[in-house]
N, CA, C and O atoms as a GROMACS GRO file, in nm:
protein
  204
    1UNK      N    1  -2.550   0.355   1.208
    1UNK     CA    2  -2.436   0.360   1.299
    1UNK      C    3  -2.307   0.337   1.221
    1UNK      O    4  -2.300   0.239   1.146
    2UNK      N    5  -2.193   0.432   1.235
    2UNK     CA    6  -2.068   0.403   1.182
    2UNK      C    7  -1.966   0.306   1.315
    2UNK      O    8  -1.958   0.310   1.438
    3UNK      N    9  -1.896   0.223   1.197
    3UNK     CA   10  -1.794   0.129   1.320
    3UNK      C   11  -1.663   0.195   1.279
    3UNK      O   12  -1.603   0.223   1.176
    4UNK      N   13  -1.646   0.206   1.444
    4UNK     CA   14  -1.485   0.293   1.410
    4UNK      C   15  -1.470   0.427   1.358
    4UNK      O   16  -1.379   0.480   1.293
    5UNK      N   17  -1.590   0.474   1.406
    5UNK     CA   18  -1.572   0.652   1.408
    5UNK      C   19  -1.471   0.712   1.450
    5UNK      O   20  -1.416   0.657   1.544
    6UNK      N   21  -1.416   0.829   1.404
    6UNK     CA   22  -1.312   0.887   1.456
    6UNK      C   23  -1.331   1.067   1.457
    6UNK      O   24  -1.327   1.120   1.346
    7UNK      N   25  -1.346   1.134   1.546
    7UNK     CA   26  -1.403   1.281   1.535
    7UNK      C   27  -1.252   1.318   1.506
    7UNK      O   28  -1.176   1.265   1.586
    8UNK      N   29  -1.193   1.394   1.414
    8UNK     CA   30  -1.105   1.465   1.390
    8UNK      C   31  -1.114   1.608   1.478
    8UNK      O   32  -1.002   1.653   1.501
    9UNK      N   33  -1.229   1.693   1.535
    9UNK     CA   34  -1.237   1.761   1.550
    9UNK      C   35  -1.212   1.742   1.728
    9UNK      O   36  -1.127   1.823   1.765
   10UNK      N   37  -1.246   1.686   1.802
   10UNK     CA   38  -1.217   1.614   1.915
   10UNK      C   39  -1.125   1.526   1.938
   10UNK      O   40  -1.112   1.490   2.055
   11UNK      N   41  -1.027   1.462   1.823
   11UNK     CA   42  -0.939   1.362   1.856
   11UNK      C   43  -1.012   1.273   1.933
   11UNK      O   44  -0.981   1.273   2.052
   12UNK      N   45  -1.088   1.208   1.905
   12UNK     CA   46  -1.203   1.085   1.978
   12UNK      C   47  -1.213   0.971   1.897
   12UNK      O   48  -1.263   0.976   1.785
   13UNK      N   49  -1.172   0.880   1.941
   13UNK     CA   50  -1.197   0.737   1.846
   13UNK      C   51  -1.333   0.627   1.924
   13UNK      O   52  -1.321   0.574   2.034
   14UNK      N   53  -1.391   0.621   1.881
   14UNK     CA   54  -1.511   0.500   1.905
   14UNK      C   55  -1.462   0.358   1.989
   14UNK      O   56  -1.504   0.250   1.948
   15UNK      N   57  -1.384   0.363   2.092
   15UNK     CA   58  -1.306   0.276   2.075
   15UNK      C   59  -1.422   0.104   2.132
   15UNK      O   60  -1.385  -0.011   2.152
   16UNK      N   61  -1.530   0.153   2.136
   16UNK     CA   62  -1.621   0.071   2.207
   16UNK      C   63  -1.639  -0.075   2.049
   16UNK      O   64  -1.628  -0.198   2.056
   17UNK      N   65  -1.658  -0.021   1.976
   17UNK     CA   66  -1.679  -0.085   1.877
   17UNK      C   67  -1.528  -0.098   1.746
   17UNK      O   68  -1.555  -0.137   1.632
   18UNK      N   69  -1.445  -0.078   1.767
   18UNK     CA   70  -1.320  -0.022   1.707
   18UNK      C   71  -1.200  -0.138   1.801
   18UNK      O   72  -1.174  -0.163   1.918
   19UNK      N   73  -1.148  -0.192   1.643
   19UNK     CA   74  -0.989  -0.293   1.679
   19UNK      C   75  -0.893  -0.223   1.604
   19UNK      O   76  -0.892  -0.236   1.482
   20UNK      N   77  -0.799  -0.140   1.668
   20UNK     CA   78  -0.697  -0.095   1.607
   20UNK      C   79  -0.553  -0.216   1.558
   20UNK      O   80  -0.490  -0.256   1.656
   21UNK      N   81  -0.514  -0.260   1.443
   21UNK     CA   82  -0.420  -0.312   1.424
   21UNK      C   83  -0.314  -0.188   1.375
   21UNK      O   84  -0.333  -0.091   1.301
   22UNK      N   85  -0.190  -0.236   1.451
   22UNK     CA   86  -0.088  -0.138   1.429
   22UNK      C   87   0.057  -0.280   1.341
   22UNK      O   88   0.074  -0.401   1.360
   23UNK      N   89   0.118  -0.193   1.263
   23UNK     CA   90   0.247  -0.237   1.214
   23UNK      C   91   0.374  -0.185   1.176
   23UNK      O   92   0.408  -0.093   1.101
   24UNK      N   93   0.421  -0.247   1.230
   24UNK     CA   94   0.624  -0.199   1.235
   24UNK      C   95   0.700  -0.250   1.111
   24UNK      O   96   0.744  -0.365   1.105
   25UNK      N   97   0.712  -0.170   1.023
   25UNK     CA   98   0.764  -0.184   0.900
   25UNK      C   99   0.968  -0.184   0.936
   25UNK      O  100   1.016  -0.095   1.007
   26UNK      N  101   1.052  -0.284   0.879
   26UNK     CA  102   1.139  -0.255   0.909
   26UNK      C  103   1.286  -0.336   0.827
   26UNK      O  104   1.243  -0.419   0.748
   27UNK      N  105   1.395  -0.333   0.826
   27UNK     CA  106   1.472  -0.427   0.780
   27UNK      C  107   1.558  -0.465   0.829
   27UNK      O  108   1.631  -0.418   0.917
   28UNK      N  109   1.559  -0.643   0.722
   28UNK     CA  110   1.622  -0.761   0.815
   28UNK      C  111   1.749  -0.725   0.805
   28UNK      O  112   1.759  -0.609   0.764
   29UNK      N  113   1.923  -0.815   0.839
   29UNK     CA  114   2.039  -0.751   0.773
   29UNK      C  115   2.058  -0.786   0.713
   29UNK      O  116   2.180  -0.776   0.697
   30UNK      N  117   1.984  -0.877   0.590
   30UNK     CA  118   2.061  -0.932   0.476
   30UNK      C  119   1.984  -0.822   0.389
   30UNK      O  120   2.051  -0.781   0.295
   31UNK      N  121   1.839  -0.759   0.404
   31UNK     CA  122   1.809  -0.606   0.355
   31UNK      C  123   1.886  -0.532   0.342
   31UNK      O  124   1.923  -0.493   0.231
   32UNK      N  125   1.951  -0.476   0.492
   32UNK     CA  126   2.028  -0.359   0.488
   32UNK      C  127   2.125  -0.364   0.418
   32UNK      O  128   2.131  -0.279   0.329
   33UNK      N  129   2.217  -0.446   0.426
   33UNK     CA  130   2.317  -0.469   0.322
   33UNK      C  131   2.276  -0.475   0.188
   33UNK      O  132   2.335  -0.390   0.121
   34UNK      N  133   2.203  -0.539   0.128
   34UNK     CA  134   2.157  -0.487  -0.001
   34UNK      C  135   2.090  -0.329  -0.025
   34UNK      O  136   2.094  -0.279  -0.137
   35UNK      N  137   2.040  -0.270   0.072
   35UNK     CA  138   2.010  -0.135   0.047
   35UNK      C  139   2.092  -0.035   0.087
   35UNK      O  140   2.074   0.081   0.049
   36UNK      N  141   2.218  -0.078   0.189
   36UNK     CA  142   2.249   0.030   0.251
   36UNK      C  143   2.242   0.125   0.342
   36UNK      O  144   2.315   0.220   0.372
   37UNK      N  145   2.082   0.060   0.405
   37UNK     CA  146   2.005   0.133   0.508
   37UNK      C  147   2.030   0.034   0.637
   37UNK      O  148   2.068  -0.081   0.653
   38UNK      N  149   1.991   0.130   0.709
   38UNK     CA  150   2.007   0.022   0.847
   38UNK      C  151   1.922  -0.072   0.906
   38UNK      O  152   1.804  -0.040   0.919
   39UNK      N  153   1.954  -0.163   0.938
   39UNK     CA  154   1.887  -0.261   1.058
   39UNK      C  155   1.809  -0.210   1.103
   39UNK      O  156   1.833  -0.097   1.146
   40UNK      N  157   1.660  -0.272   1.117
   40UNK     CA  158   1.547  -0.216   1.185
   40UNK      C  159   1.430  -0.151   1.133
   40UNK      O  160   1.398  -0.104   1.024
   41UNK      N  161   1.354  -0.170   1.288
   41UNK     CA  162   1.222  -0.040   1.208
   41UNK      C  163   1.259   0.092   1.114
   41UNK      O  164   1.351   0.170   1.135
   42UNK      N  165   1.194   0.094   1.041
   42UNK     CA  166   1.178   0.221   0.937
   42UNK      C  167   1.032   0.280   0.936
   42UNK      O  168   1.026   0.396   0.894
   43UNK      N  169   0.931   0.230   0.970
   43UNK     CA  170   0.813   0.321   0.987
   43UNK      C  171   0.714   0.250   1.047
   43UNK      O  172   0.746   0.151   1.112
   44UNK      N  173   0.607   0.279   1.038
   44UNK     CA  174   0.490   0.194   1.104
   44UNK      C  175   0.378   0.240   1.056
   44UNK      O  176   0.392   0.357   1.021
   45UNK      N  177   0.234   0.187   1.033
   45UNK     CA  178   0.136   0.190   0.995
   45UNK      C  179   0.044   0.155   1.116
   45UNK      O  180   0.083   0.089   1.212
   46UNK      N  181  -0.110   0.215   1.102
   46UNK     CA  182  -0.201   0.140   1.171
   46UNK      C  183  -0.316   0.179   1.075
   46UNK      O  184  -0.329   0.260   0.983
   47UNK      N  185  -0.388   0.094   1.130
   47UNK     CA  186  -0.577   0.115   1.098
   47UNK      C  187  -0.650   0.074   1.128
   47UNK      O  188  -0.630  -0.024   1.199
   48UNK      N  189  -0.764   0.108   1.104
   48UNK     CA  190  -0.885   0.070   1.202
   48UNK      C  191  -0.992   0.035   1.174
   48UNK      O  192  -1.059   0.090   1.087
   49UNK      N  193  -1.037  -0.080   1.256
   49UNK     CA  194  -1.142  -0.189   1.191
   49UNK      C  195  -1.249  -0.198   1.260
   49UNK      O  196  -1.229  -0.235   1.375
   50UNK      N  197  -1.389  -0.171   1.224
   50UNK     CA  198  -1.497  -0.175   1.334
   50UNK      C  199  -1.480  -0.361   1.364
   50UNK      O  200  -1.451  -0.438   1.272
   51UNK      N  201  -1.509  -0.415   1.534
   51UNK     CA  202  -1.523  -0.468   1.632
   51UNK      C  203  -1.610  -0.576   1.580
   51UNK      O  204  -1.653  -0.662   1.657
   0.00000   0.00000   0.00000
């Protein structure tokens, strides 16, 4: 048995046995000011962990 199957071909995730952690990548303002970029989220990540 696989944990956290995912059919690419169906877009189907296992979700019976499957903990998705998700994360919001982003910057603080003492960041932005050193980079120049703005305040805030900039991307996000997830993945997935069999249950």
């Amino acid at each position: 048995m696989e944990y956290g199957y995912y059919d690419p071909v169906e877009a189907e995730l296992d979700e019976h046995n499957t903990t998705v952690y998700e994360m919001h990548v982003g910057l603080s303002p003492e960041a932005a000011l050193v980079t120049g970029l703005p305040i805030g989220n900039t991307t996000h990540m997830s993945t997935r962990t069999p249950s």
